[in-house]
N, C-alpha and C positions, 0 to 999 in steps of 0.2 A: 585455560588454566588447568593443572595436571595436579588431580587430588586424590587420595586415597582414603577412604572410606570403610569407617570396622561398624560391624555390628554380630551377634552371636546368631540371627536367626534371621533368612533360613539356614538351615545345616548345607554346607559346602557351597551357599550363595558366594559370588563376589567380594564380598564385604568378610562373610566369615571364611575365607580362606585370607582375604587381607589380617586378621586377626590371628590365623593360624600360623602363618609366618613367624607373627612375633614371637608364638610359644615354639616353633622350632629356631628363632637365632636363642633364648634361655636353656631350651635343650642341650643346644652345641656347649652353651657355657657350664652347663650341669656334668657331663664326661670330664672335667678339667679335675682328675679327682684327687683326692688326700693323697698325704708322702705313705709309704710303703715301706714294708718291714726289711729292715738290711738294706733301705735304700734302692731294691733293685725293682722295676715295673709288674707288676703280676693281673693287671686288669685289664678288658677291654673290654669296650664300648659300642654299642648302634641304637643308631635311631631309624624307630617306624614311623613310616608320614603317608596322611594319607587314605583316602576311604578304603580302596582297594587291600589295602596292605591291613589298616586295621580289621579291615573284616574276616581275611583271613584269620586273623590272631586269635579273634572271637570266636570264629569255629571251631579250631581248634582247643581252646577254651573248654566248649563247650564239649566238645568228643571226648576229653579228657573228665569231664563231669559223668558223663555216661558212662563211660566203658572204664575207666581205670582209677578211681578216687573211691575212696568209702564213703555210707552213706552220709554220714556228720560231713563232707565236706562238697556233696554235691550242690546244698543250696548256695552256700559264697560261689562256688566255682563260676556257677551261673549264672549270682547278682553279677560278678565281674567281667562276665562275657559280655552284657550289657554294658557295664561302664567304659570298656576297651571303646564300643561305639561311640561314647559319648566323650569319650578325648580328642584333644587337637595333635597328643604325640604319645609315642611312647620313648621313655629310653631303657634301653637293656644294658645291665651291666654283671659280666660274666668273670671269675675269678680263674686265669688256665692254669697257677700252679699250683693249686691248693688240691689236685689229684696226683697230677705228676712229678711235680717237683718242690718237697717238701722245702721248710727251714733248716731243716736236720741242727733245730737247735736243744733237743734232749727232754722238750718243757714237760711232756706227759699227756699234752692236752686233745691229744687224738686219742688217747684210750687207756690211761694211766700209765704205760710203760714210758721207762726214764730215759731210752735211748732212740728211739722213733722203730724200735723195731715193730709197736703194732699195724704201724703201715706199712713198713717193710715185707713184714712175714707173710703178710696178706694179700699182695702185688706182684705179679713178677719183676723180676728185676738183674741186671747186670752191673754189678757191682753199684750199686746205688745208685744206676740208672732206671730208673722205670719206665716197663713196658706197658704207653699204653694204648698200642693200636688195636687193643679185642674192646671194642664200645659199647660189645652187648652189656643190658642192664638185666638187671632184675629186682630192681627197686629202681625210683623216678632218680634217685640220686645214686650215682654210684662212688660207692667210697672205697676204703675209709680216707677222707681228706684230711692234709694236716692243717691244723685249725689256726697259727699263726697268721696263714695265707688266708682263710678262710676272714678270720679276723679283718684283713686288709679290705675285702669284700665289703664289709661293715662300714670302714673307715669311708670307703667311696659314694655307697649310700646315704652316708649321713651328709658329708659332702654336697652330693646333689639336692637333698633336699633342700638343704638351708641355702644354698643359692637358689631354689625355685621359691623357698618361702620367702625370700629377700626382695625377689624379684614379681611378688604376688600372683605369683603361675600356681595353683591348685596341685597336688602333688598325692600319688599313693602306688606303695612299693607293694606289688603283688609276689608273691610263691607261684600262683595258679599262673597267672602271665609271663613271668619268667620262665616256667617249666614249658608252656606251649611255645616261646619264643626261640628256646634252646631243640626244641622239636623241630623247628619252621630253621633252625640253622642261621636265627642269631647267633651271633658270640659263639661260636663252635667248636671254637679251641677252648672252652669251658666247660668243665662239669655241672658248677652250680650256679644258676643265672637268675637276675631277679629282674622284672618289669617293672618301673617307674612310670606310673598314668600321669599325665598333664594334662591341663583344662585352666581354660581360663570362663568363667561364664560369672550371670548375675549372682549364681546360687552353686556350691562346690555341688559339683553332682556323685564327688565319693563320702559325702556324708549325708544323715538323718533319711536312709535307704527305706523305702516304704515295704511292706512283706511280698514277696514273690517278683520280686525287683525284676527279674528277666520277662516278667509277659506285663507289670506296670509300671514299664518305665515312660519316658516323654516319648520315644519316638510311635510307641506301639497305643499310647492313647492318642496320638495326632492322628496318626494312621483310623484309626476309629472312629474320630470324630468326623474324619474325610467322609468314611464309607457311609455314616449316620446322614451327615450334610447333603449329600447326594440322595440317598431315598429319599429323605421329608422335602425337597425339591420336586420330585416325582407323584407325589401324593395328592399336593392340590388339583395341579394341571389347571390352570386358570390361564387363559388368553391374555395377558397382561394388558396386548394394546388397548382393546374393549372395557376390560373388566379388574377393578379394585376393588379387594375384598374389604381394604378400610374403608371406604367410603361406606359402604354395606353396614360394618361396626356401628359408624357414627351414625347413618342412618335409626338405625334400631335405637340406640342411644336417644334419639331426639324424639321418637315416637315414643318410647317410652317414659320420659318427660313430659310430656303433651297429655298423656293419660293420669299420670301422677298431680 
């Protein structure tokens, strides 16, 4: 008989990769995103699956915690480097025209001017074509973005979630994962991308975060509890076939009854 089998533990047992499936066919449903300003498409979509794949993400995470964040935002960077581990997926969702190819609808909302010239002026451009094959940055986001599109971005997010909340898939829209995702060349015709964690477990693992969440999370106190279990293993060194140290217990136990 041909059965299929979910449980959350071990991590990437049989059973929980049968379990991670399910959170990547929600995934798939999660991309299906909100209508769009003027009707016309401006997002795209990936999903990370996968230990390999998440681990990367995490690293980078984490490099990004070190070497390029201020110090106020190195602690989250790196609770969430941990959480990346502790998802069944990620999805990324990137906005490509909200750099290059505004609304040019006059709103102001990119930087108070009424006509979009503050993106204009500040971009090259061919007659309201924008140039933008020079990618170097110098800030993690390079702008200025027109916010209408940007906006859209918003709409798609909210989107996914409430299909992931609907569909009781654990959900949380990162800055930090997104940024490392657009690093790693998710969504790459994007400027600004955001990482959506998924998890399905007993207990959401992106809330009620204990302090120093990157060195005590689950995976790093199991791991210790391994290394602990094996010393005190090591310590009695008692011949088992021969010799029980409970019997020894109850021994003493009974004599000392006999005296009382």
């Amino acid at each position: 008989m041909a059965r299929i089998h979910f449980n959350e533990w071990p991590l990437y047992s049989p059973s929980d990769l049968n379990k991670k499936e399910n959170v990547l066919i929600v995934a798939r449903l999660m991309v299906n995103a909100a209508p769009f300003t003027g009707g016309v498409h401006g997002c795209e979509a990936e999903i990370a699956y996968g230990e390999k794949e998440l681990e990367k993400i995490a690293r980078e995470v984490e490099r990004l915690a070190h070497e390029e964040q201020p110090k106020k935002l190195k602690k989250p960077f790196l609770y969430e480097a941990a959480m990346v581990r502790e998802s069944d997926a990620i999805v990324f969702l990137g906005n490509f025209r909200a750099h290059s190819t505004p609304m040019d609808a006059s709103c102001g909302l990119c930087g108070g001017e009424p006509d979009c010239s503050f993106v204009y002026d500040r971009l090259p451009n061919f007659n309201g074509v924008i140039d933008a094959t020079d990618r170097r940055r110098q800030t993690h986001i390079k702008g200025p973005l027109c916010m209408l599109r940007a906006h859209d971005l918003g709409y798609a997010i909210g989107s996914a979630l409430w299909i992931a909340s609907t569909l009781f898939v654990d959900a949380k829209p990162c800055y930090s994962v997104g940024l490392a995702g657009r690093n790693l060349d998710f969504c790459m015709k994007s400027e600004v991308v955001v990482g959506i964690l998924l998890a399905v477990a007993a207990k959401n693992p992106y809330a009620d975060i204990p302090p120093e969440y990157h060195l005590t999370n689950m995976s790093n106190l199991v791991d210790s509890l391994r290394k602990i279990a094996i010393i005190t293993r090591q310590i009695p060194n008692h011949p088992y076939l021969v010799f029980d140290p409970t019997k020894e217990v109850q021994h003493d136990k009974e004599d000392k009854g006999e005296e009382d």
